[in-house]
C-alpha positions as CSV (number, residue, x, y, z in Angstrom):
1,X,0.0,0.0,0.0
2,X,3.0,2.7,0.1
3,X,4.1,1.5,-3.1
4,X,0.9,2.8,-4.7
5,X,0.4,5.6,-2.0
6,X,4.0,6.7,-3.4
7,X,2.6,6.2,-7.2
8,X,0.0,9.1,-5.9
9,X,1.8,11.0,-5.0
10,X,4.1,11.4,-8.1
11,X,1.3,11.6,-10.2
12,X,0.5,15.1,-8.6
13,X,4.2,16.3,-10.2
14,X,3.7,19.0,-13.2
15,X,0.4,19.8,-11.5
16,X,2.2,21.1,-8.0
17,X,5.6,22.2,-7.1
18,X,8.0,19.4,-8.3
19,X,9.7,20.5,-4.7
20,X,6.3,19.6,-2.7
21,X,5.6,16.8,-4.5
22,X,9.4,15.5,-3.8
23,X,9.1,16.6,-0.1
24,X,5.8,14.6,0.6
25,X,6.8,11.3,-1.9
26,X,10.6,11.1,-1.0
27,X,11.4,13.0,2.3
28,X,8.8,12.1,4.4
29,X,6.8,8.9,2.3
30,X,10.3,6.9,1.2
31,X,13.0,7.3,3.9
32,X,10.5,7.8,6.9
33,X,8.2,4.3,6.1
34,X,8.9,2.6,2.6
35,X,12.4,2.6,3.2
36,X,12.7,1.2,6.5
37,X,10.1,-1.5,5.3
38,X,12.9,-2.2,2.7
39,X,15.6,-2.5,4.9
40,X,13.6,-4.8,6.9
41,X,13.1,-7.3,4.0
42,X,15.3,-9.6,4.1
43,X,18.1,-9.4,0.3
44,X,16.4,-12.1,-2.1
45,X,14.2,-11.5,-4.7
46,X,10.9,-9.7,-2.8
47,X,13.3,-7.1,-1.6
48,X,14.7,-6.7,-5.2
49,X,10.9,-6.7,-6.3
50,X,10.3,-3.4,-4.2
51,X,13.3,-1.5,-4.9
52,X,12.2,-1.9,-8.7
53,X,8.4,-0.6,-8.2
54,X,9.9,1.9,-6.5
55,X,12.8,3.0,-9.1
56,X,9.4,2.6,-11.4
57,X,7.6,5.2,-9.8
58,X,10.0,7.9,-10.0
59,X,9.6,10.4,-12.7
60,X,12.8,10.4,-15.4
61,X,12.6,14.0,-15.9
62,X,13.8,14.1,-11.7
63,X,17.3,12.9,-13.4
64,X,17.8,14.7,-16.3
65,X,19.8,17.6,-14.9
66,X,22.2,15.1,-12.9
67,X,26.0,14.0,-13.4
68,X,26.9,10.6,-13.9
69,X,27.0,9.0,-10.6
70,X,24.5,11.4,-8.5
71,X,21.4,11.4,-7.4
72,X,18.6,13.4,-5.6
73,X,19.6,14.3,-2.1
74,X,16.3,12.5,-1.3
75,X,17.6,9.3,-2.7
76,X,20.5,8.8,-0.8
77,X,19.4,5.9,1.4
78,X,17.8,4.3,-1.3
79,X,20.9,4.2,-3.6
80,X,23.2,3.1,-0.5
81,X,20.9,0.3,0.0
82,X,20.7,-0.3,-3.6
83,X,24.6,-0.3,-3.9
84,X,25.0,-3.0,-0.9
């Protein structure tokens, strides 16, 4: 349910502030619940499974200004975990 409740939530980007819409989704929705649900799962395929639906739920134009190598500050717990 906070995979879709995340899905929302980016849906709303382009109609309100890409900044709000990163706030509520990433900041408080990813790293305060989804993420810790994550890292609670134990590595094997159903933890791969969510990191994907939630890689899938991110908007591509979020990355287009980026280097190779970065992220959003927002994603930084969710690319360390991805990386381990």
């Amino acid at each position: 349910s906070l995979l879709q409740l995340l899905s929302n939530i980016v849906l709303w980007d382009g109609i309100v502030q890409e900044d709000k819409v990163r706030d509520l989704g990433l900041s408080k929705l990813l790293n305060r619940y989804l993420l810790l649900n994550i890292l609670n799962t134990p590595l094997g395929q159903d933890n791969i499974e969510k990191c994907n639906k939630v890689v899938a739920c991110l908007p591509q134009r979020w990355f287009q200004d980026l280097k190779g190598g970065s992220t959003l500050p927002e994603l930084l717990n969710f690319s360390q975990h991805l990386l381990q």
